[in-house]
C-alpha positions in Angstrom: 100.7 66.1 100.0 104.4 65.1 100.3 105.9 66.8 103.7 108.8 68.0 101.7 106.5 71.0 100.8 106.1 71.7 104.4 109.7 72.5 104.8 110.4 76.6 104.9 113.3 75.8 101.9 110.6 74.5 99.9 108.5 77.7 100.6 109.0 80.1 97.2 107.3 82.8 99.2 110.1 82.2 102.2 112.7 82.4 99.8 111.0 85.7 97.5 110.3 87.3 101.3 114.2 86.7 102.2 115.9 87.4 98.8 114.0 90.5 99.4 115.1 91.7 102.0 118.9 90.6 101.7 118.5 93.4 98.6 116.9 95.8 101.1 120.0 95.5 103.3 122.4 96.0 100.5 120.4 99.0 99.4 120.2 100.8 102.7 123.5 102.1 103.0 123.5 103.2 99.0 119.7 104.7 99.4 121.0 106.5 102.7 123.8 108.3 101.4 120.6 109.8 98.8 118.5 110.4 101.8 115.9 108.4 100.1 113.7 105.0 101.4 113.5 102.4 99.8 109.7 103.5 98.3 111.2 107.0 97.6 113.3 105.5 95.4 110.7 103.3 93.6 108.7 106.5 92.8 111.6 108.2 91.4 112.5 105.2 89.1 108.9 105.7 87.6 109.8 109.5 87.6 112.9 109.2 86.0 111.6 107.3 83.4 108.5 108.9 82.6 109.3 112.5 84.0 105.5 112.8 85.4 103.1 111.1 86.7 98.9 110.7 88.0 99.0 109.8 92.1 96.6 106.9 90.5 99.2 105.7 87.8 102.0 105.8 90.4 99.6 103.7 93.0 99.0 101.4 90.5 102.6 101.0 89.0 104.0 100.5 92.6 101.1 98.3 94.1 101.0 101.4 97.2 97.9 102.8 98.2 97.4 106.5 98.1 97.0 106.4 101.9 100.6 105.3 101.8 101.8 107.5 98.8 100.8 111.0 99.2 102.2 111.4 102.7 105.5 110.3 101.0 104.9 112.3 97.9 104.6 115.7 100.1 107.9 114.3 102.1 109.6 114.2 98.7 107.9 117.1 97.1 109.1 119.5 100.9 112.6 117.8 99.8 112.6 119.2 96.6 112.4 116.2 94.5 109.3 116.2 92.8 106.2 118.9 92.3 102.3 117.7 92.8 99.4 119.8 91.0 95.9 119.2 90.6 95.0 119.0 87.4 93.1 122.4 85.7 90.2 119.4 84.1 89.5 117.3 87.0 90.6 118.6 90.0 90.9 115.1 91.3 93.8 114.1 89.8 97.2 115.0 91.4 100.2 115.0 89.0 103.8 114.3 90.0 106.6 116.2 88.2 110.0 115.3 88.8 112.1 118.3 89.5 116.0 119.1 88.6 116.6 118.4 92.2 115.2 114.6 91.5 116.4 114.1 88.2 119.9 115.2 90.0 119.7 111.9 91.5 119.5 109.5 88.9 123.5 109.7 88.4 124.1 109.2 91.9 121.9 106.2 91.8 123.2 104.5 89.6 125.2 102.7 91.9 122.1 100.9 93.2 120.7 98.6 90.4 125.0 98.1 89.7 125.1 97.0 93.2 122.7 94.3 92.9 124.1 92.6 89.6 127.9 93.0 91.3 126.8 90.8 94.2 124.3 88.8 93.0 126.9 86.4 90.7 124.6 86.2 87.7 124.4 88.1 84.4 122.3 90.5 83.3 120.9 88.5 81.2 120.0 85.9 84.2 119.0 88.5 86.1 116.3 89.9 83.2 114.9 86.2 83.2 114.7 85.6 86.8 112.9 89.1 87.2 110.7 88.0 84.0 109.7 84.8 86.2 108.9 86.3 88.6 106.4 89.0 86.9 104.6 85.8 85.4 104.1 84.7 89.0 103.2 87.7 90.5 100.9 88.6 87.1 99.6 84.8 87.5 98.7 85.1 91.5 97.1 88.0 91.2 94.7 87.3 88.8 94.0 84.0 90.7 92.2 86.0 93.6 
């Protein structure tokens, strides 16, 4: 194998893990001023959008186990930004409402995904096909296990 691949510049996974985190850093501050973490805000995305939510659906959509997720879903729920209830069917399945108090929010965030295409120097229509790459990849590795 040529050594060049042994170099961390020619590592995609360096550069994904880095670009990555540069984003978190530019986040914090704007996710701060909501109170919310960086996986809060993930949830709420798929809240926003869809208004409710299984535990399972949510786990899946956001790659987080629900040994991560529920402790954070009752941290957001005790802050007002969502509901949970057991379903009256299967009392197995937890749904996630988002409340007034959450959907509140979404204006305020909008600052956040703004943020990213202000600083990144592409356009949104770069942006949509680097983030369509990268899906592919993600979609393609997975499936490769």
């Amino acid at each position: 194998m040529d050594q060049q691949r042994f170099t961390l510049d020619s590592h995609l996974c360096f550069s994904l893990y880095a670009c990555s985190r540069a984003i978190f850093r530019m986040y914090r501050p704007l996710l701060d001023e909501l109170n919310l973490t960086y996986p809060q805000y993930l949830v709420l995305l798929v809240l926003w959008d869809r208004q409710e939510s299984s535990i399972k659906e949510l786990s899946q959509v956001l790659s987080l186990d629900s040994g991560t997720l529920t402790p954070m879903l009752k941290r957001m729920e005790s802050s007002g930004l969502l509901e949970r209830s057991r379903s009256l069917e299967d009392e197995r399945i937890v749904t996630v409402r988002i409340t007034e108090k959450g959907l509140e929010l979404q204006d305020r965030a909008s600052c956040i995904p703004t943020s990213l295409v202000e600083s990144s120097g592409l356009d949104i229509s770069q942006i949509d096909m680097l983030n369509e790459t990268i899906r592919t990849l993600m979609s393609s590795v997975e499936s490769y296990r």
